[in-house]
C-alpha positions as CSV (number, residue, x, y, z in Angstrom):
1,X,-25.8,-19.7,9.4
2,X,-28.2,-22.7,10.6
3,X,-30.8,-20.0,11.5
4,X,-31.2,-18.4,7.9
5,X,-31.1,-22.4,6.3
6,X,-34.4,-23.0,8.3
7,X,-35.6,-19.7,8.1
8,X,-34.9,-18.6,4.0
9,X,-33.3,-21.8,2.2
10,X,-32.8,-19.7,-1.3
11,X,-30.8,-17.5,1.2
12,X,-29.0,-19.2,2.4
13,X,-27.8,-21.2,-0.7
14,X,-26.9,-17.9,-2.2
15,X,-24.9,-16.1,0.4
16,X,-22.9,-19.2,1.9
17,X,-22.8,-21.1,-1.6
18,X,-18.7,-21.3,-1.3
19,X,-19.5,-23.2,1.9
20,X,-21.7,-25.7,0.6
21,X,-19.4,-26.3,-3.0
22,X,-16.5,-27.3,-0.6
23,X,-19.2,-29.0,1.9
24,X,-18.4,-27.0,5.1
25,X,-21.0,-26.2,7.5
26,X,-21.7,-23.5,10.3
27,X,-20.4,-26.4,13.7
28,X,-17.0,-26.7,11.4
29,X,-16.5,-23.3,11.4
30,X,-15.5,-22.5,14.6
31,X,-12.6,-25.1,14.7
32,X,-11.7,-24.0,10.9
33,X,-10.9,-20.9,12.5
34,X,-9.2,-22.0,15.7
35,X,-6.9,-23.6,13.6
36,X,-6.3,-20.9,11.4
37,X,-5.3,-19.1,14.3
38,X,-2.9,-21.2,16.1
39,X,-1.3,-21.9,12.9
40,X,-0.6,-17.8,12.2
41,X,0.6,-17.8,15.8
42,X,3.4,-20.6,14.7
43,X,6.8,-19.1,14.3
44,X,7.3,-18.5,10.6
45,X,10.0,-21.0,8.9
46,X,12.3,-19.3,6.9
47,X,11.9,-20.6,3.4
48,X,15.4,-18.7,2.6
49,X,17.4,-20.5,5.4
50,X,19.4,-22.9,3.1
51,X,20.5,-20.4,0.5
52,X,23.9,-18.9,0.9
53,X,23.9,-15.1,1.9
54,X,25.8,-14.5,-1.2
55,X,22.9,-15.3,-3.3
56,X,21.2,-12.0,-2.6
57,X,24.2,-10.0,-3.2
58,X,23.7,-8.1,-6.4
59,X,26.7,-6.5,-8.4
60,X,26.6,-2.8,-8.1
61,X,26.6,-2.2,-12.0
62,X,23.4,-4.2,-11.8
63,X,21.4,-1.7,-10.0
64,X,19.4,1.2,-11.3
65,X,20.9,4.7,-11.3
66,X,19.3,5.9,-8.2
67,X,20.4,3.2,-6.5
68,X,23.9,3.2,-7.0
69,X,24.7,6.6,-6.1
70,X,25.8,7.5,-3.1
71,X,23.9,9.0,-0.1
72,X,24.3,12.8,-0.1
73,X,25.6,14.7,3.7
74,X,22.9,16.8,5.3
75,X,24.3,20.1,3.8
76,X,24.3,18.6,0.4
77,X,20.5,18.1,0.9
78,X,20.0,21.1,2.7
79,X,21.6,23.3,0.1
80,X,19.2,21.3,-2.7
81,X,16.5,22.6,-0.9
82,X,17.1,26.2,-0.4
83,X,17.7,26.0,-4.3
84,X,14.5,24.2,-5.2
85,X,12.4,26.5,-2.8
86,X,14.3,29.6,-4.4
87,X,13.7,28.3,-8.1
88,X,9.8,28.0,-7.1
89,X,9.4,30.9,-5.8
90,X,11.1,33.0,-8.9
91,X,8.7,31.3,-11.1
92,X,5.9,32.2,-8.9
93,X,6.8,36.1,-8.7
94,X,7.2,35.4,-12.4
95,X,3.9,34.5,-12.9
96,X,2.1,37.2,-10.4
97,X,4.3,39.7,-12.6
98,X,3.1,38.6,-15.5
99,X,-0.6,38.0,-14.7
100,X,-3.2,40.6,-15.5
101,X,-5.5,41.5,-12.0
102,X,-8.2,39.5,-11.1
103,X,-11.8,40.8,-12.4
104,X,-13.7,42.0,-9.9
105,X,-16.7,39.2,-9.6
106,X,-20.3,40.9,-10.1
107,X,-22.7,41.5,-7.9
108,X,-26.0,39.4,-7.9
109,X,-29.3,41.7,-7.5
């Protein structure tokens, strides 16, 4: 930073302008950033700690659809699939079926 000020001042006044608006210079910028670190190495506060649990209980009726309904078992979901895969691959014999061949592509000379 104090290299490219003496060397190219126009520069330097374009690439670190934010710096110089809020009038911080290459030396402070070593501690700005030490600081910055031991303060994201402070345990985090919990700005929720004085609110009641029950706060962030929300009535069922008050959630969407997808939400609210319950989890389905394993076979439920595995059954789901075996239909969705079986649906897809009707359509797609449907569709070979019903598809004229391929052209043959030409042959360049």
């Amino acid at each position: 930073m104090e290299l490219l000020e003496e060397e190219d001042p126009e520069r330097y006044q374009t690439q670190f302008s934010s710096y110089i608006e809020r009038e911080i210079e290459g030396d402070s910028l070593e501690e700005m950033y030490q600081k910055a670190h031991e303060k994201v190495r402070l345990p985090m506060r919990s700005s929720t700690a004085h609110i009641p649990l029950d706060a962030f209980l929300v009535s069922p009726s008050a959630l969407p659809v997808a939400v609210r309904r319950s989890a389905r078992t394993l076979s439920t979901r595995r059954q789901r699939r075996r239909t969705r895969i079986r649906r897809g691959m009707s359509r797609f014999r449907r569709r070979m079926r019903s598809a004229r061949p391929p052209s043959r592509p030409r042959r360049r000379r």
